[in-house]
C-alpha positions as CSV (number, residue, x, y, z in Angstrom):
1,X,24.8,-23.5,15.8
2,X,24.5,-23.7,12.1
3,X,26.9,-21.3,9.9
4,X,25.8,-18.5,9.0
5,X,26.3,-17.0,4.8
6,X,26.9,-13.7,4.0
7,X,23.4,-14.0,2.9
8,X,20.6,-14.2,5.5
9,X,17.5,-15.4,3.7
10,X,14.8,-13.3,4.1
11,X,11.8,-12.4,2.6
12,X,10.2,-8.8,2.3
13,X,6.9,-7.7,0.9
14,X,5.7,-4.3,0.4
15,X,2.2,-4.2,0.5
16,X,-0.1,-1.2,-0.8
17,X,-3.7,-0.1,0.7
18,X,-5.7,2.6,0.5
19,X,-6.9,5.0,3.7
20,X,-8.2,8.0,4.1
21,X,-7.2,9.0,0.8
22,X,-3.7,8.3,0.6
23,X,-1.7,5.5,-0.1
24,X,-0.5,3.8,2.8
25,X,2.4,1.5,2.5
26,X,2.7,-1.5,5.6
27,X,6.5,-3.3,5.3
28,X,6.1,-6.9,5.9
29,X,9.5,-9.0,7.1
30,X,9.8,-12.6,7.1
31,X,12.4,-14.6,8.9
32,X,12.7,-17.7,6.6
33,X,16.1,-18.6,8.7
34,X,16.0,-21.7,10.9
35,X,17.4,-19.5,14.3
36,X,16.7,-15.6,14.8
37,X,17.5,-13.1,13.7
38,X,17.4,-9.2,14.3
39,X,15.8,-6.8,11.4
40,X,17.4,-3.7,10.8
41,X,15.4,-0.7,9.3
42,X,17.5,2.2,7.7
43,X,15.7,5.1,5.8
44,X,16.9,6.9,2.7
45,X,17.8,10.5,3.2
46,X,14.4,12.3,3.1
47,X,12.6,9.4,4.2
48,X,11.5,9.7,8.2
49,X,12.9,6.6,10.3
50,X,10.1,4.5,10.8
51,X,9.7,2.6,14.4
52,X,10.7,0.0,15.5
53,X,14.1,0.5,13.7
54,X,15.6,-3.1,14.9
55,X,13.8,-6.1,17.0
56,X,14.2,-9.7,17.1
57,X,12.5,-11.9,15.0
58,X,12.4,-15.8,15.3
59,X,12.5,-18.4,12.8
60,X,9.3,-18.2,10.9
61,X,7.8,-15.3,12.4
62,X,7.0,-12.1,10.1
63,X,6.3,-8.6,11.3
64,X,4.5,-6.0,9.4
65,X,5.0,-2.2,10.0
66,X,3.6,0.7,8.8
67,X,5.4,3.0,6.4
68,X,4.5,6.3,5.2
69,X,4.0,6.7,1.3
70,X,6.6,7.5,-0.6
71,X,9.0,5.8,1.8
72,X,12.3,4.5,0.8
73,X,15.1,2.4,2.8
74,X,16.6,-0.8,3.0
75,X,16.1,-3.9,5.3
76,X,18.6,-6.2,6.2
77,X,19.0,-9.4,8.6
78,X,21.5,-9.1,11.5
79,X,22.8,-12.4,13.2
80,X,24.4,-13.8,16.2
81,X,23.0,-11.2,18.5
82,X,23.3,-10.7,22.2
83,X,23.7,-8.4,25.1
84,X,26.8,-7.8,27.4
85,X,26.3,-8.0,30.7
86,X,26.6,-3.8,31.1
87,X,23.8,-3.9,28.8
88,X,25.9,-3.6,25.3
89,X,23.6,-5.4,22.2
90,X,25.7,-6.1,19.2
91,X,25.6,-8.4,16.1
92,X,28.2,-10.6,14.5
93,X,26.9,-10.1,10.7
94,X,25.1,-6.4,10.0
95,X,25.5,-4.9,13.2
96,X,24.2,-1.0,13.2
97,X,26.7,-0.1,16.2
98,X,23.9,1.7,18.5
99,X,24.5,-0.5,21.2
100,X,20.8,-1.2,21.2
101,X,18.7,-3.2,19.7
102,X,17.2,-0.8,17.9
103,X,19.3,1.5,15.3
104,X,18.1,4.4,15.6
105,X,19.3,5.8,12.2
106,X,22.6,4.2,12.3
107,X,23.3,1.6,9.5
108,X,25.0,-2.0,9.3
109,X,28.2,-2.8,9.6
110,X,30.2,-5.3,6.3
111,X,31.0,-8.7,8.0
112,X,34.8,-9.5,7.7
113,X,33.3,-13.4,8.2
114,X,34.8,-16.3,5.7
């Protein structure tokens, strides 16, 4: 397995339509990476968590959600994923310690990789 950076490339794209009147805002994530990886979604405070908050993504794949306007978070790239065998997921590089694949609110954890 290749090494992994500190930096997992990644690209994002915000994207802006119009419905119903309002702006509404899809959040599109693009795993540029040669293996897969695991998006992470954390809102701001005052911004609602969107679903799904974390869900795997293979190399070259993209996912779009749906935001609501006015949203504001960040996005990172978790790595080296897996699940115990009691059912446990965690990540090597940006894990969000819910013990699921989805964070659920919580937010990533600084690698101590060299």
């Amino acid at each position: 397995m290749a090494a992994y950076s500190a930096l997992v490339l990644f690209s994002l794209s915000l994207l802006q339509s119009f419905f119903l009147g309002t702006y509404a805002t899809t959040l599109t994530i693009t795993n540029n990476c040669n293996d897969i990886i695991w998006p992470a979604v954390l809102p701001n405070p005052g911004s609602p968590l969107i679903s799904p908050s974390g869900f795997s993504l293979n190399a070259g794949d993209s996912e779009t959600l749906p935001v609501p306007s006015g949203w504001s978070g960040r996005v990172w790239a978790r790595t080296r994923c897996a699940t115990t065998s009691v059912g446990k997921f965690s990540c090597a590089t940006g894990d969000c310690g819910s013990s699921a694949v989805d964070c659920g609110g919580g937010g990533g954890e600084i690698s101590s990789t060299s």
